[in-house]
C-alpha positions as CSV (number, residue, x, y, z in Angstrom):
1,X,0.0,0.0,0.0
2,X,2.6,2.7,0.8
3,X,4.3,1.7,-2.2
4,X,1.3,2.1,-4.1
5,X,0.6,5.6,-2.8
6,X,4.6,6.5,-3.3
7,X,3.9,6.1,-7.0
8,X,0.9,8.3,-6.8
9,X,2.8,10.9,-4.8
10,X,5.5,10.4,-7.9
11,X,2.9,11.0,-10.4
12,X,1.3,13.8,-8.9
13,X,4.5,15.8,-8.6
14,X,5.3,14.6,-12.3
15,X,1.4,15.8,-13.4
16,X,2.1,19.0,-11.5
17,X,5.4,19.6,-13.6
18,X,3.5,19.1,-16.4
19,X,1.2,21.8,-15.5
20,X,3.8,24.1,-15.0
21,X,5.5,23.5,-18.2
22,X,2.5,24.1,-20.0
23,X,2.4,27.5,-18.0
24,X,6.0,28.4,-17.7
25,X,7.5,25.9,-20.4
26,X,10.0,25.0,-17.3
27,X,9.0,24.9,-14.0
28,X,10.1,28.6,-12.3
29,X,12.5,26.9,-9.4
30,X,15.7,27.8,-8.3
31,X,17.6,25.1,-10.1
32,X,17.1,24.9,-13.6
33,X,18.2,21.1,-14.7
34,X,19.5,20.9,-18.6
35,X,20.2,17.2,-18.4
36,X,15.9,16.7,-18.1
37,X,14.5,15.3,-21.4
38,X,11.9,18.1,-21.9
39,X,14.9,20.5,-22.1
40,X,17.2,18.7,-23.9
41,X,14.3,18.2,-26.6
42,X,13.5,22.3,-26.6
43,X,17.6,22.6,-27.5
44,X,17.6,20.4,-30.3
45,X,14.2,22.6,-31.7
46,X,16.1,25.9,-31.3
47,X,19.4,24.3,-32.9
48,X,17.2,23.0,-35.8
49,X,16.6,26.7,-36.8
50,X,20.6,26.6,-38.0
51,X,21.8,28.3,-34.3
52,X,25.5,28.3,-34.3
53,X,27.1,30.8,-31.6
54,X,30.1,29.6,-31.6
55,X,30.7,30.4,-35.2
56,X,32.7,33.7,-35.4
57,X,35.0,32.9,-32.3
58,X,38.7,30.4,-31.9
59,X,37.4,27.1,-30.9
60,X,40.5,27.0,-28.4
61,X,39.5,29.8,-26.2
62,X,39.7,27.7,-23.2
63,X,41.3,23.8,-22.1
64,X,44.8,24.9,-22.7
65,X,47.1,22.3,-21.0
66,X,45.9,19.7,-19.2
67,X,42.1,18.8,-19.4
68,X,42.1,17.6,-15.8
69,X,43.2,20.9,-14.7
70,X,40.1,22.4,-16.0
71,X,37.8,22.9,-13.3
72,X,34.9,24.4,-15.2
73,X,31.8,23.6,-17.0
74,X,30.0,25.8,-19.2
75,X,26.7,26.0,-21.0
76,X,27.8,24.3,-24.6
77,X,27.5,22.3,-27.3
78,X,29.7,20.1,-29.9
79,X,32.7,18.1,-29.5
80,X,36.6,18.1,-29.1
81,X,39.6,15.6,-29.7
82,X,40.0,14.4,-26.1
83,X,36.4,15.0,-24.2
84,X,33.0,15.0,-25.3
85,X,33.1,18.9,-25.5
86,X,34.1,21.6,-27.5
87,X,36.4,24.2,-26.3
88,X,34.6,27.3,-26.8
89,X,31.8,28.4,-24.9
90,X,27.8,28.9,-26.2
91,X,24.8,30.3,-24.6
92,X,22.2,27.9,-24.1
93,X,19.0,29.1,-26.3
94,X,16.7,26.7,-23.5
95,X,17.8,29.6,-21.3
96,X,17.1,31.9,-23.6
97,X,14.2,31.5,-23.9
98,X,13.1,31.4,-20.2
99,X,14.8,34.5,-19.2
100,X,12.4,36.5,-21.9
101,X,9.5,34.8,-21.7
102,X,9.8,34.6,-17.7
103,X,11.3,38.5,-17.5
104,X,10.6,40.8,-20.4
105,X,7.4,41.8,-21.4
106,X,5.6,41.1,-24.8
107,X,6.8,42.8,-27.9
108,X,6.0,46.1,-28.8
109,X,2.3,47.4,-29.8
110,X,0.8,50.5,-30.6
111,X,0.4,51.7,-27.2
112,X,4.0,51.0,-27.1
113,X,5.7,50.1,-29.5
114,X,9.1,50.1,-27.9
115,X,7.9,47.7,-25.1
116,X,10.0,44.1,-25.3
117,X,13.3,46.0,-25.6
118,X,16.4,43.8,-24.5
119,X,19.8,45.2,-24.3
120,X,23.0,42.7,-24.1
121,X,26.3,44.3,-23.7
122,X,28.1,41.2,-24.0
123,X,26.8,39.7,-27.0
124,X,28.9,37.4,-28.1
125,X,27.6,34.7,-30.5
126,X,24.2,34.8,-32.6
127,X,21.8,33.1,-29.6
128,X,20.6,35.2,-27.8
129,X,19.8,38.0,-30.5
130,X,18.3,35.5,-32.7
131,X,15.8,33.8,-30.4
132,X,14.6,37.7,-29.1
133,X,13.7,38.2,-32.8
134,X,12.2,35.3,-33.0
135,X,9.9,35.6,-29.9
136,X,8.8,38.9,-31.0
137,X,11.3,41.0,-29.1
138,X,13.9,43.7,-29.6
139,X,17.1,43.1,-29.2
140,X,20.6,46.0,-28.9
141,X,23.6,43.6,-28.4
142,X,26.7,45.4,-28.4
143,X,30.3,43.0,-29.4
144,X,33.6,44.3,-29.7
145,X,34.6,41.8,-32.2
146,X,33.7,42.5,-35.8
147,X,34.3,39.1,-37.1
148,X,31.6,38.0,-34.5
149,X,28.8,40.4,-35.1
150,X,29.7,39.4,-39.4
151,X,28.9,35.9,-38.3
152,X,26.0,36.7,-36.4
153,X,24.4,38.6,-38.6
154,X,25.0,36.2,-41.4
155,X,22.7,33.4,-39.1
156,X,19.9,36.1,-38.6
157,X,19.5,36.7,-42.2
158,X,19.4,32.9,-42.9
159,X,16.9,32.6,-40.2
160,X,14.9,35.4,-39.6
161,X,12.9,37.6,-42.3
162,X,15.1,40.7,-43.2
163,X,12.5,43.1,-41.6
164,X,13.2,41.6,-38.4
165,X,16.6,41.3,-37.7
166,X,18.8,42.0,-34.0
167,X,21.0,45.0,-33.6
168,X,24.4,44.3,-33.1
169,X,26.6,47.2,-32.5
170,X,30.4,46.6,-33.2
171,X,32.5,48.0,-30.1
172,X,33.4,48.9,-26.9
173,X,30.4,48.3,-24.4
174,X,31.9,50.7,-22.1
175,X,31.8,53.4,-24.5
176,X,28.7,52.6,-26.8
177,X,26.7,52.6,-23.9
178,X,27.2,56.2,-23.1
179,X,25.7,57.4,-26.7
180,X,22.1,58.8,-27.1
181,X,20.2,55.6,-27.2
182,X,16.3,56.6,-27.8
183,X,14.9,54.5,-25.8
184,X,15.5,52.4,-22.6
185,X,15.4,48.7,-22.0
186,X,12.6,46.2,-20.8
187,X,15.3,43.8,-20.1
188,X,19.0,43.1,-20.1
189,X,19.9,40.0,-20.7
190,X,23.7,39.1,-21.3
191,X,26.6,36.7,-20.3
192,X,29.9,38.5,-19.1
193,X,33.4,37.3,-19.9
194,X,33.9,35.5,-16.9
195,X,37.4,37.4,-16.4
196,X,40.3,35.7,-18.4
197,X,38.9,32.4,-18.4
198,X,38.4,33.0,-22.1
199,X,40.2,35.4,-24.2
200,X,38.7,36.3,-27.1
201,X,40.5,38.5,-28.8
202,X,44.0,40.5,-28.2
203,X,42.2,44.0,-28.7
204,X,43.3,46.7,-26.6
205,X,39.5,46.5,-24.9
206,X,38.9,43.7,-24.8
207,X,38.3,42.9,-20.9
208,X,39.0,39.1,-21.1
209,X,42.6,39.7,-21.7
210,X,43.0,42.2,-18.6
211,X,44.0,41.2,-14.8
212,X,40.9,41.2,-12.8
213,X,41.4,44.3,-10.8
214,X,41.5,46.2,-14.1
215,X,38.7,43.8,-15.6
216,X,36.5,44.3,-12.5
217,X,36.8,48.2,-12.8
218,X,35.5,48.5,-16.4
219,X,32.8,45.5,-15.8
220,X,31.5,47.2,-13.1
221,X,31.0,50.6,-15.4
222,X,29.5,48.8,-18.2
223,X,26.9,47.2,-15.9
224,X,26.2,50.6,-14.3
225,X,25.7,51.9,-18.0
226,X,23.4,49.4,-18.4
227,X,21.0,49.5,-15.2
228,X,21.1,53.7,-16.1
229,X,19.1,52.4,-20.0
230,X,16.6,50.3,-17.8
231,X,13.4,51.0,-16.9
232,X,12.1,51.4,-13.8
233,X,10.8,47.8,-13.0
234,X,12.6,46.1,-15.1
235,X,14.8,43.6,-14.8
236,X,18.2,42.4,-15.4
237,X,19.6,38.7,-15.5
238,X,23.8,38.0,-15.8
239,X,24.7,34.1,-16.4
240,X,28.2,33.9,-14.3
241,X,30.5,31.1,-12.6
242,X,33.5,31.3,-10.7
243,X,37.1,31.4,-11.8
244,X,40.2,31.0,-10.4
245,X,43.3,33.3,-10.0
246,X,46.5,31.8,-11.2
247,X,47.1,31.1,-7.4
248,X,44.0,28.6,-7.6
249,X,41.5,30.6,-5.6
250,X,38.7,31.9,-7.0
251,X,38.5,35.5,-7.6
252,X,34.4,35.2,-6.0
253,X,33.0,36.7,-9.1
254,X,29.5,35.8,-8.7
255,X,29.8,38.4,-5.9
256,X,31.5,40.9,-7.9
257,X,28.5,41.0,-10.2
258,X,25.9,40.9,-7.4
259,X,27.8,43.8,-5.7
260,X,28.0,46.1,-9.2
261,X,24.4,45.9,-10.0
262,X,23.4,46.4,-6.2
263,X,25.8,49.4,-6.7
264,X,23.8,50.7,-9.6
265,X,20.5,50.7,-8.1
266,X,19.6,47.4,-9.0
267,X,18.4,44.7,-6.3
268,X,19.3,41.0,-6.4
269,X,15.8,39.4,-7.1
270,X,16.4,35.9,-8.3
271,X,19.4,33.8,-7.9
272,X,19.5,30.7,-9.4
273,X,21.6,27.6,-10.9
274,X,22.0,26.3,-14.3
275,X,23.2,22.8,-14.0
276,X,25.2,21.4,-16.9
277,X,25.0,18.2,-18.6
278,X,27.7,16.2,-16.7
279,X,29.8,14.4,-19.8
280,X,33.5,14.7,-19.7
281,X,33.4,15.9,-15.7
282,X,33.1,12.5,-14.2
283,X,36.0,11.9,-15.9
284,X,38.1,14.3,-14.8
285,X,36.3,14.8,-11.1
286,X,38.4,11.8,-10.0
287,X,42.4,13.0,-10.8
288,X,41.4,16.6,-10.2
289,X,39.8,16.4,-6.6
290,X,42.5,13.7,-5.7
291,X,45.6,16.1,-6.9
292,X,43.9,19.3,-5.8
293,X,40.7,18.8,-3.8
294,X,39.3,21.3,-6.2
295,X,35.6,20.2,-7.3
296,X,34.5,20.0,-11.1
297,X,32.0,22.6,-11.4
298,X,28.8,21.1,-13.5
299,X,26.5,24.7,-12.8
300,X,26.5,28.2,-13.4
301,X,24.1,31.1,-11.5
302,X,21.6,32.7,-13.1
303,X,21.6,36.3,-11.3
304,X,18.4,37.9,-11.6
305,X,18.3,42.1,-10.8
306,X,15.1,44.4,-10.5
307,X,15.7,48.0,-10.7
308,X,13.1,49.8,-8.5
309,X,13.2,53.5,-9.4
């Protein structure tokens, strides 16, 4: 009998998941799981479109030396020589999606049509300014790296009509930011460099090649920038893991980015984690934690900000 009732208690929770998918299209917890079927199933849709954000970027940006000194896992796809992922990092669209549909309001109308306005300062590959087109939003993404926004731009075309394609704006977020924009933002919606763990590029602003006192200086103007082009009431979500210094601590910059936005007027609202698809890290969790009782990281957080006034 009680195991009888445990499988109804089971199928309750699973019918109650259900409900909130259909409401939600994930359930709105804390911990958002990407290994779950129902997700992994929503990628592959958003990938069929012809996606590819890692086009326009070195697939070697990370996993120099020694795989099993590599202590982090990031949102990806794809595959590489020695592990069951590639070496540079891509925005999970799953996640994409969630943030605007959960965060941002519906696209523009005509008692406002600039309503649905998402800014991302950090734009990096195609994903996320594809899929706010898509949805019916508007999207400002701002990337230093010409070569990127070429790439990206050549996916929207392919996949969106040519009447509604993203803005990407070649350059310096920290000095794009402070033109006249004409409107402000529903929404930001972006994914930092994540201090030197990646270097993209060699150019002389690019953050990701900087030490992070310098790189935590500028970081902190650009999201201040940013929370200044938000609305009152709107929100702000940055996707960010720890890193470690060359000294093998981490620099705590999940903290880093809580305290710039609370700087800027903008409150910590949500705070949730992205959990990764485990693959290669059982692999390495076993030499790494035995040489260096440093865990594999298989999650990110998912920092949510409202600004008030």
């Amino acid at each position: 009998m009680k195991l009888q009732n445990g499988f109804e208690f089971l199928d309750g929770i699973e019918k109650t998941n259900l409900l909130l998918r259909d409401k939600f299209i994930e359930p709105p917890f804390s911990v958002l799981d990407t290994k779950q079927g129902e997700w992994q199933d929503r990628k592959r849709a958003w990938g069929a479109l012809g996606i590819k954000s890692e086009i326009g970027r070195d697939d070697s940006l990370t996993y120099k030396g020694n795989v099993a000194k590599f202590d982090y896992y990031r949102v990806k796809e794809g595959t590489r020589d020695d592990t069951d992922e590639q070496s540079t990092s891509t925005f999970d669209p799953c996640l994409t999606e969630l943030m605007y549909s959960w965060f941002c309001p519906e696209g523009g109308n005509v008692l406002d049509p600039f309503a649905g306005n998402v800014l991302d300062p950090f734009a990096g590959g195609s994903v996320r300014g594809i899929i706010a087109q898509y949805l019916g939003y508007h999207y400002d993404g701002i990337e230093l790296r010409q070569e990127q926004v070429d790439s990206n731009r050549e996916q929207a075309i392919d996949i969106l009509p040519i009447d509604n394609q993203p803005n990407w704006y070649v350059g310096d977020s920290n000095k794009v930011l402070d033109n006249d924009w004409l409107h402000k933002f529903d929404f930001i919606l972006s994914c930092p460099p994540y201090a030197d763990l990646e270097k993209y590029s060699d150019l002389q602003d690019d953050i990701s090649n900087m030490p992070y006192d310098r790189f935590l200086a500028i970081y902190k103007s650009i999201i201040g920038k940013s929370v200044k082009l938000l609305k009152a009431g709107g929100y702000a979500c940055f996707v960010v893991g720890e890193v470690r210094g060359k000294d093998g601590y981490y620099y705590d910059f999940v903290s880093d980015t809580k305290r710039a936005f609370i700087d800027s007027g903008a409150k910590l609202y949500n705070d949730a984690v992205l959990l990764s698809v485990v693959g290669s890290a059982s692999m390495r969790a076993s030499k790494q934690f035995q040489a260096s009782k440093k865990l594999v990281k298989i999650h990110q957080n998912v920092l949510v900000f409202k600004k008030e006034i």
